[in-house]
Phi, psi and omega in degrees: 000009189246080199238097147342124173297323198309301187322324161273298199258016169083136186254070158204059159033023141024289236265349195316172183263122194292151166318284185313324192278266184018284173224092176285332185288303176309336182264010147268318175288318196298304177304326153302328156293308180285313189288354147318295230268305170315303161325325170289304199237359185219050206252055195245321186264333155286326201285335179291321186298349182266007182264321165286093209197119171244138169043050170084358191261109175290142199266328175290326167273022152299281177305005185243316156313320142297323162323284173344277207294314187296334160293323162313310206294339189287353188257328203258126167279091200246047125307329164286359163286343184279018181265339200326313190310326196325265166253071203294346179334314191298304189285001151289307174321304172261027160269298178296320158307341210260305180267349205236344179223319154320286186282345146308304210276330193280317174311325181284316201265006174270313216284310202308302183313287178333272184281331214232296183281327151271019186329299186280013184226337200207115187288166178322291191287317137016277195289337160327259133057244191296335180303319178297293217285349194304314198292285200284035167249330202278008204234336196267046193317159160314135150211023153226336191286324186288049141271329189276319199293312149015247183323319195275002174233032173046041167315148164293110181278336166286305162342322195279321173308258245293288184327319182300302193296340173291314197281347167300296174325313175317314171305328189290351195238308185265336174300345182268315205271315174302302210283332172313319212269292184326299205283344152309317170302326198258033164077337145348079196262130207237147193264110163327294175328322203259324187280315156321318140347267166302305147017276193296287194303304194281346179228318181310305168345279193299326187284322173262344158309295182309322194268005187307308191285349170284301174340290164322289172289325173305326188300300204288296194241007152105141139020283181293310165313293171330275163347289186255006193239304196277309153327306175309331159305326179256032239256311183287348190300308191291339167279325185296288189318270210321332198264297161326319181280329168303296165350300189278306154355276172311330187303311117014281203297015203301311165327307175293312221269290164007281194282331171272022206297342184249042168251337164300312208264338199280314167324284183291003176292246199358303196306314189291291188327284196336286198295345180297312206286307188284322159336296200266335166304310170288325165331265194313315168289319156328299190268352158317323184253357172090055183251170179282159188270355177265036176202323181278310171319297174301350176267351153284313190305303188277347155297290190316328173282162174228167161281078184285328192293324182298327178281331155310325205267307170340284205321285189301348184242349169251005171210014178073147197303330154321327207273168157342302211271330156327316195296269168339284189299338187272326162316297185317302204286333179287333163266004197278323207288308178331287196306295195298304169340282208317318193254021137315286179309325183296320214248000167263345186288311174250057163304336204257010179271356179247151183269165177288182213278126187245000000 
């Protein structure tokens, strides 16, 4: 596993944070705004996009949403998993934070704001709602951003694939059965077919395209070719799909956002708390146990970060591009990127709360 960053992330700092990933939030208040503006003044164009939907599924944010995820799926090696046996401390760390906790502590610090401090703010069927989405951003683990929060807290980037790749599996096993159970608790009644569903289009789909095409190409034209030539290729497909499904999303959404603006703000108090909370739980259980901060660090990031696209994708296929819970999961991508900085700086700051690298 003692593996050179250059050997992964390339030595011409590849992996640095892009302008569009930088300020995602602003291009999310932007998206929100034009697709707000469309809804109003153009709403000839939600309503043609709403004719297309098979079994609760829109089929143009489907494709857009692929964009999104398949290019991700192109990054994770999970060749790199028979390394697992190595050093597994880490990866127990984000296995338990990610499945065993995460997605509880989100339901719980979701549900007390919702029904209980926002009470007297947030009507009943509301807070119903945002709860759902709250559960599938909290059911959801990182699996493309955390490369970058990675790199920027000088992470082991081979450690960091195996974290990834793993918990992408995981998801394959465990994401139906959690957010079904959660979202049962919260009074939520949701159609196994569909969620079962989305599963399969948002996450099997893409996941196995990625390794076909790692597979393949790697074959074909070697490693390195992949990495730094072929992958990079698709860096705008992804921001282009993520900005368009926010677009069309809001568009939907004018009405909620409208009659409701300070419900945006209500959302993201829980959303922000959750992830300081998952952060510091993996943090911490990390130096508890001595693991190196170029390990500990990315097993923080990815509990804290979600897989927004998939609980987008989720979100729209099990209540529609209308609903609340739609709403909710697009508040994670509008707080993810700001909050993650923030605990970038954090995990750089207390570097030295870790022992060094032997």
């Amino acid at each position: 596993m003692a593996i050179e960053r250059e050997d992964i992330m390339g030595k011409n700092d590849s992996a640095k944070i892009g302008f569009f990933e930088k300020y995602l939030t602003i291009w999310v208040v932007l998206c929100m705004v034009i697709g707000v503006l469309i809804g109003m003044y153009l709403p000839g164009i939600p309503d043609f996009l709403g004719r297309f939907e098979y079994a609760n599924v829109s089929i143009p944010i489907a494709i857009l949403i692929w964009l999104m995820i398949y290019p991700m799926m192109l990054k994770v090696d999970f060749q790199s998993i028979k390394n697992v046996g190595k050093n597994p401390k880490g990866l127990f760390v984000t296995w338990v934070t990610n499945w065993m906790i995460k997605p509880f502590t989100m339901f719980g610090i979701a549900w007390l704001f919702f029904f209980v401090i926002f009470r007297s703010l947030i009507p009943a069927e509301l807070a119903q709602d945002y709860l759902a989405g709250a559960i599938l951003l909290g059911a959801a683990p990182c699996t493309a951003m955390v490369f970058v929060w990675s790199y920027l807290t000088k992470g082991n980037p081979a450690y960091t694939v195996v974290q990834v790749a793993t918990n992408d599996l995981i998801i394959l096993i465990a994401f139906t059965p959690i957010v079904a159970f959660l979202l049962g608790v919260g009074g939520v009644t949701i159609p196994w077919d569909t969620l079962i569903l989305s599963v399969i289009l948002f996450v099997v789909i893409p996941l196995a395209g990625g390794i076909i095409t790692r597979n393949y190409i790697t074959k074909k034209r070697g490693l390195d070719y992949f990495e730094k030539s072929f992958i990079p290729k698709f860096g705008n497909i992804t921001t282009i799909g993520l900005l368009l499904t926010l677009i069309i999303i809001f568009s939907f959404q004018g009405d909620v956002i409208l009659n409701n603006p300070l419900h945006i703000v209500l959302i993201a108090i829980p959303l922000i708390i959750q992830t300081f909370l998952i952060f510091f739980i993996a943090y911490l259980a990390s130096k508890a146990i001595k693991l190196p901060h170029e390990i500990a660090a990315p097993a923080a990031m990815i509990g804290a970060s979600n897989f927004f696209e998939l609980a987008v994708a989720v979100a729209i296929s099990l209540f529609g591009t209308e609903s609340p819970a739609a709403l909710a999961t697009i508040v994670g991508v509008l707080t993810e990127v700001p909050v993650m900085l923030i605990l970038v700086k954090i995990a750089n700051n207390t570097r030295h709360w870790f022992p060094e690298r032997k």
